[in-house]
C-alpha positions in Angstrom: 30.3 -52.7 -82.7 27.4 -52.2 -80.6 25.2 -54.7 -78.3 21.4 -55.1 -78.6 18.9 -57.6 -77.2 17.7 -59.6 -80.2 13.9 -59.1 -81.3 13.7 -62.7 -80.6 14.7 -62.4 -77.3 12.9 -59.0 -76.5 9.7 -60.5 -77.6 10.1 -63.9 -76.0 10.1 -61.9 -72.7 7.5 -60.2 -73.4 5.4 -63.0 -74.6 6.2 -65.1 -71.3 5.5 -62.2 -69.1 2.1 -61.9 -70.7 1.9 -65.1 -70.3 2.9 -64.9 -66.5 0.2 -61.7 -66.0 -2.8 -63.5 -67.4 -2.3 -66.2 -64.7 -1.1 -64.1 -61.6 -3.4 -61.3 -62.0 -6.0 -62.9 -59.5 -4.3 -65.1 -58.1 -1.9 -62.4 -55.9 -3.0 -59.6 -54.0 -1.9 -56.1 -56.0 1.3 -55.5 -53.3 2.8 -58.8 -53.9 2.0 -58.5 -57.5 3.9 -55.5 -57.8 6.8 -56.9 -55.8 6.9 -59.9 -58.5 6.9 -57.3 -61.5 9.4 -55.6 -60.0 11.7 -58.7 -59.6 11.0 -60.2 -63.3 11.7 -56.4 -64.3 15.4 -56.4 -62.1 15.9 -59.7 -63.6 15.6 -58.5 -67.4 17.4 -55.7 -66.7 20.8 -57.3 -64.9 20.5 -59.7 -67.5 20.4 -57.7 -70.3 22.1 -54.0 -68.9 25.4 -53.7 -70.9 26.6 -50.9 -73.2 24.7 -49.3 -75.6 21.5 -51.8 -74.9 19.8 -48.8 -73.4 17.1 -48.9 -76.0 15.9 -52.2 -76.4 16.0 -51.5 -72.5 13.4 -48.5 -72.5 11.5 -50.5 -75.0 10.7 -53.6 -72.6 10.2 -51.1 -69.9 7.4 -49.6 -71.9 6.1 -52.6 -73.1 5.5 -54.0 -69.4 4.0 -50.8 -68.5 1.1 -51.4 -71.5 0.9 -54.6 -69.9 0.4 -54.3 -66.6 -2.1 -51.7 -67.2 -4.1 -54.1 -69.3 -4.1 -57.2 -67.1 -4.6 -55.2 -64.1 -7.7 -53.7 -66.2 -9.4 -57.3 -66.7 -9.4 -58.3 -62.7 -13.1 -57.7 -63.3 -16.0 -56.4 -65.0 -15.0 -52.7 -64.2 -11.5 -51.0 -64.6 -9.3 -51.0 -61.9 -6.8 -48.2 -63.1 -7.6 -45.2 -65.5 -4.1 -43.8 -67.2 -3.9 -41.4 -64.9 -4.1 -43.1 -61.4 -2.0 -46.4 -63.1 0.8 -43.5 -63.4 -0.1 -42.1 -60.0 0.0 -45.6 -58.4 4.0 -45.8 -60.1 5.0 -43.1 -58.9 3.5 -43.7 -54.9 5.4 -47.5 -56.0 7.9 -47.2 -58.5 8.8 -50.3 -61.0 12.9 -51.2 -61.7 14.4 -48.3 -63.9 16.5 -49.7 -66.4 20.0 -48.5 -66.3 23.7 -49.5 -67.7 24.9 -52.0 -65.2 27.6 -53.5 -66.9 30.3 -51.2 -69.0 31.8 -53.4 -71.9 34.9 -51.2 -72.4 37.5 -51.3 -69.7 38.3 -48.2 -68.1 42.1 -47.6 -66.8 
């Protein structure tokens, strides 16, 4: 039997870190607003790292990436970020990969 984050779940964390974006996108400086991504991103990710989740994983990571570059988009009249410096501005400051963290069959 395999584990997955449930689409309830997945979508409620999405829906709050929308949520959490529309406020803080003005109110923080871009540094310290990528620091805070980074630590809701951890967060999700040592919650919800265990065997075979890798996908629903992947999934919020892409999700917040769509996000981010929309929010950071509507700081004002013009757009901050074009696709292509968004992705060169995560790879000069890269976001929390997801990853396996915690192996649900023993080993030994």
């Amino acid at each position: 039997m395999k584990r997955k984050t449930s689409k309830k779940r997945l979508r409620r964390a999405l829906v709050d870190l929308k949520q959490w974006l529309r406020q803080e996108r003005n109110a923080r400086k871009l540094p310290q607003f990528w620091q805070a991504i980074g630590s809701k991103m951890r967060g999700h990710f040592n919650y919800f790292g265990v065997t075979d989740n890798s996908r629903a994983l992947y999934q919020f990571e892409r999700a917040v990436h769509n996000l981010l570059f929309k929010w950071l988009n509507r700081r004002s009249q013009r757009r901050s970020f074009t696709w292509e410096s968004f992705l060169r501005y995560m790879r000069r400051f890269p976001l929390p990969q997801p990853g396996r963290l915690v192996s649900l069959f023993p080993t030994g």
